[in-house]
C-alpha positions as CSV (number, residue, x, y, z in Angstrom):
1,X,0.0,0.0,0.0
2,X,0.7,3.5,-0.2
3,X,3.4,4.5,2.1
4,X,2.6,8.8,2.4
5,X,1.4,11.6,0.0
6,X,3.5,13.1,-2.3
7,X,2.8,16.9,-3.0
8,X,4.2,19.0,-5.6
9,X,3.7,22.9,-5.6
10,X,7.0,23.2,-8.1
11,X,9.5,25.1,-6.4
12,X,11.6,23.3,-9.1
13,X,11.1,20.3,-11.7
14,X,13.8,18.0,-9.9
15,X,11.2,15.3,-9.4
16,X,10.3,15.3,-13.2
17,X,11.6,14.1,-16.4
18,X,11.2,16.4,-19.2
19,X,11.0,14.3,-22.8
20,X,9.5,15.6,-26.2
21,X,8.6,14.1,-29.6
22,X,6.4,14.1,-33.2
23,X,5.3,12.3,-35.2
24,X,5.1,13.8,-38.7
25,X,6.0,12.5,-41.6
26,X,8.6,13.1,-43.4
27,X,10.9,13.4,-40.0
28,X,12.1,16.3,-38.8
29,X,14.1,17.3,-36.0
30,X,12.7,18.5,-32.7
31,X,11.1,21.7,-32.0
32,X,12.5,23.6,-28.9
33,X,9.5,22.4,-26.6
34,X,10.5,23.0,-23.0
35,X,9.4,22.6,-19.5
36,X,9.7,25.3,-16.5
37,X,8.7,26.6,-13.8
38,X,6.9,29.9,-14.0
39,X,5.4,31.6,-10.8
40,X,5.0,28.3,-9.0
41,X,3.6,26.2,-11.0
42,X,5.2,24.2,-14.3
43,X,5.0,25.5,-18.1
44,X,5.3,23.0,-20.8
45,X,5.6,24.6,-24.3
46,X,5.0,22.4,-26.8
47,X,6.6,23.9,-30.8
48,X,6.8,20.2,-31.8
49,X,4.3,20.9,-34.9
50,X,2.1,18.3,-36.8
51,X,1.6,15.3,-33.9
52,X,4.2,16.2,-31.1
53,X,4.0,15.4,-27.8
54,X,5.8,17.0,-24.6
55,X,5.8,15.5,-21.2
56,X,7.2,15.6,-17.9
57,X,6.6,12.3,-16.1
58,X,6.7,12.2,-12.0
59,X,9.9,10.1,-10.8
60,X,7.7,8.9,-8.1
61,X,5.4,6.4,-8.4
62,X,1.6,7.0,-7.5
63,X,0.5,3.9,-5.6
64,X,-3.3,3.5,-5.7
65,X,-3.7,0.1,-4.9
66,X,-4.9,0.2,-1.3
67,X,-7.3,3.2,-2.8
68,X,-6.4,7.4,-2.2
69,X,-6.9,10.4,-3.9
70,X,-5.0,12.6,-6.6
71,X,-4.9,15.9,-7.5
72,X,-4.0,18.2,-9.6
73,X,-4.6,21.7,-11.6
74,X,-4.5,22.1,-15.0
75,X,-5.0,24.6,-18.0
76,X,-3.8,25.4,-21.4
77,X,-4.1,28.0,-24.0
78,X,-4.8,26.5,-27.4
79,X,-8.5,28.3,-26.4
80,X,-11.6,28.3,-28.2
81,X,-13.6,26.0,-31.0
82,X,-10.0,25.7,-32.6
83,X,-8.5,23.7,-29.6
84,X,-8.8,20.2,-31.1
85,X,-6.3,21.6,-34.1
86,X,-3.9,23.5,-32.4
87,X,-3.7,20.8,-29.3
88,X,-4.2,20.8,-26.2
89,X,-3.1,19.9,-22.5
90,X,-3.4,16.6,-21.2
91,X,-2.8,14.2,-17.7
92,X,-1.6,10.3,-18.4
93,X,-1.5,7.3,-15.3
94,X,0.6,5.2,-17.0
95,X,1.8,2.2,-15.6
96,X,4.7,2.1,-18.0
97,X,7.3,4.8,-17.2
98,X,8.3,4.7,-21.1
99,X,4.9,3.7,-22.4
100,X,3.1,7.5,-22.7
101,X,4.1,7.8,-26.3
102,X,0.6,8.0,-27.5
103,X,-2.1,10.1,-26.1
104,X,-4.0,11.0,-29.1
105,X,-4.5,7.6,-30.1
106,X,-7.0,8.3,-33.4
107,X,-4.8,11.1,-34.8
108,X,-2.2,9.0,-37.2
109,X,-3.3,5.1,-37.8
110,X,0.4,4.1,-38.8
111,X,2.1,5.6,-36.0
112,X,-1.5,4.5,-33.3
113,X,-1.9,0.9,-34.1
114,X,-3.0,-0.7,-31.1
115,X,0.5,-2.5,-30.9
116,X,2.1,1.3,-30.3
117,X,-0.5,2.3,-28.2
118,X,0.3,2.5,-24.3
119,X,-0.4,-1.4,-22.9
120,X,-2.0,0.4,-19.3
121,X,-2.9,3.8,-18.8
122,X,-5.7,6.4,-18.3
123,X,-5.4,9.9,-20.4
124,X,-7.3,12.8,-19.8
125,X,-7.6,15.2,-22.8
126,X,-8.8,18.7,-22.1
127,X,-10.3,19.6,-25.4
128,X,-11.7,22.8,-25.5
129,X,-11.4,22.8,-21.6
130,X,-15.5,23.2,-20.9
131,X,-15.0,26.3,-22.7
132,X,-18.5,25.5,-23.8
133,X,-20.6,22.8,-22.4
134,X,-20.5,20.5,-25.7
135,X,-16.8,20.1,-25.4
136,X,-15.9,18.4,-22.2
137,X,-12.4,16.4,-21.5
138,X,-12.2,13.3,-23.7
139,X,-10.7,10.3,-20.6
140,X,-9.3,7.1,-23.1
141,X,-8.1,4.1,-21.3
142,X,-5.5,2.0,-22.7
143,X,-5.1,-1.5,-21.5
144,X,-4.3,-4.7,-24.0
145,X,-7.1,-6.4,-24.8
146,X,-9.7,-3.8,-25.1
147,X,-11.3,-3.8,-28.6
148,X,-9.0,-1.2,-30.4
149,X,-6.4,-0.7,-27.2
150,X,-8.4,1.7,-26.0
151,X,-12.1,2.8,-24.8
152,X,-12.7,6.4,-24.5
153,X,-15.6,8.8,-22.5
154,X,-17.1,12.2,-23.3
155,X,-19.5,13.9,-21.0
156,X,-21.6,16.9,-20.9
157,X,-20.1,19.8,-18.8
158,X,-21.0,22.7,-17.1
159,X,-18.7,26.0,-19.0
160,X,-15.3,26.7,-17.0
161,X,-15.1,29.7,-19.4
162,X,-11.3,30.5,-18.4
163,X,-10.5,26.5,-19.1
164,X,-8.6,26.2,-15.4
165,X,-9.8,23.1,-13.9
166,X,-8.7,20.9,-10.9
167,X,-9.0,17.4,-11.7
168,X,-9.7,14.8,-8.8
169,X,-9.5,11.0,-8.5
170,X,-10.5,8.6,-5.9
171,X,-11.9,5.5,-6.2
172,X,-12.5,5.1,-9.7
173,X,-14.6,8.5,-10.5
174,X,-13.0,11.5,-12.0
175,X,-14.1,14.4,-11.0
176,X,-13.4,17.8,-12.8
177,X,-14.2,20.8,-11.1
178,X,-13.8,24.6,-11.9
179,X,-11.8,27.1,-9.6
180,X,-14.6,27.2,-7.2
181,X,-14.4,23.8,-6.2
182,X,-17.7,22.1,-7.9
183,X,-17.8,19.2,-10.2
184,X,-18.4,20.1,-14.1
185,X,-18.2,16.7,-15.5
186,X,-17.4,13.4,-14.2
187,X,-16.2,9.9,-15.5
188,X,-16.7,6.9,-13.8
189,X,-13.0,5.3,-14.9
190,X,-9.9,3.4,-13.7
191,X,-6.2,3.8,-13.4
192,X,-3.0,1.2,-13.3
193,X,-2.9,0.8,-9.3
194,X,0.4,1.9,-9.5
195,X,2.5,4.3,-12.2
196,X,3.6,7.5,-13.3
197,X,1.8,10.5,-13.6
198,X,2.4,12.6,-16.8
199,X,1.8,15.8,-17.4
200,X,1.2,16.6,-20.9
201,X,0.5,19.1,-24.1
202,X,0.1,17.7,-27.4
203,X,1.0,20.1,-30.4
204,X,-1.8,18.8,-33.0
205,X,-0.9,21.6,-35.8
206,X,-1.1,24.8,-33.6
207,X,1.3,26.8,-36.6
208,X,-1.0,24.9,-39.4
209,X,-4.1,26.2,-38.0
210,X,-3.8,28.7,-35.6
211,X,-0.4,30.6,-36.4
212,X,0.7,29.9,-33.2
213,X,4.2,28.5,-32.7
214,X,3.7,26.6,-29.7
215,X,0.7,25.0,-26.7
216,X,1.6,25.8,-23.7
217,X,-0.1,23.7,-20.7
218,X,0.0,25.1,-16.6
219,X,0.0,22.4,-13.8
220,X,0.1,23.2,-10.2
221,X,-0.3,21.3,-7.1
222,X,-0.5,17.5,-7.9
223,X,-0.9,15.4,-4.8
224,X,-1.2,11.5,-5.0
225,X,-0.6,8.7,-2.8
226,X,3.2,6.5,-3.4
């Protein structure tokens, strides 16, 4: 079982690993994505264009197998209708510390067949952020065996018109709540009872479609049992 609680308010990213990546082809070589902290909380800037992913994955497990809770804020600023192009900000429990390579598992067939998808994890996609209420999070778990590698949950939600949300686990609901505390959409979902938590923006085509060289996620105070 868990043995205490480990809190993050990012004073620094020591406890992180920072890794980046795309996918488009032709190849071409990385973007400058980066990871930092920025008034207490950690930046990821995603410039990886056309399919690119950048992560910075807790070096400390999350044990959830004798139950707990985990927390965590979260917000990006693809913003709008467009969000789904640019990209957008995203939360993995993998159980695989090398295995969150593919969050946006419908995006590119040949580089998302279920054999490269992640064997056990749970994603949670922001999409347009409850922006409005027909665009809540999209939650995808992958696990070998499902039909496809993967099942995935939409909801309806209540507008979080400034897309800052605090996202909270225990005991196999999700619940996403707006600054003020209250739940605007749910998901009845599990997680691998023990893993890594990563912290996520995925650069759809943000230059492409949005002339905007980068999408930049926020994360601040992630709490989970280990």
């Amino acid at each position: 079982g868990a043995a205490g609680v480990f809190s993050e308010g990012f004073a620094d990213l020591g406890g992180w690993t920072f890794a980046h990546r795309r996918y488009e082809e032709p190849a071409h070589s990385n973007a400058p994505s980066t990871a930092a902290v920025v008034s207490g909380a950690a930046v990821v800037v995603n410039a990886d264009q056309n399919y690119g992913d950048a992560t910075l994955r807790s070096d400390v497990k999350y044990d959830l197998s004798s139950g707990g809770t985990v927390t965590l804020d979260i917000s990006d600023d693809a913003g709008g209708d467009m969000d789904t192009l640019l990209g957008d900000a995203y939360v993995m429990f993998s159980a695989n510390p090398d295995d969150a390579k593919a969050q946006m598992g419908d995006e590119r067939a040949e580089a998302y067949s279920p054999a490269a998808l992640p064997t056990d994890a749970l994603t949670v996609r922001l999409g347009t952020n409850c922006r409005v209420d027909w665009a809540p999070p999209f939650v995808t778990r992958y696990r070998t065996g499902l039909v496809g590698g993967r099942t995935t949950q939409t909801g309806n939600c209540a507008a979080s018109p400034d897309g800052r949300l605090r996202l909270v686990f225990t005991s196999g609901h999700l619940s996403i709540r707006n600054g003020a505390g209250q739940e605007i959409v749910g998901y009845d979902v599990t997680v691998p009872p023990t893993g890594w938590v990563v912290l996520g923006v995925h650069n759809h085509a943000s230059i492409k479609y949005g002339n905007q060289p980068a999408v930049t996620g926020r994360f601040d105070n992630v709490s989970y049992p280990y």
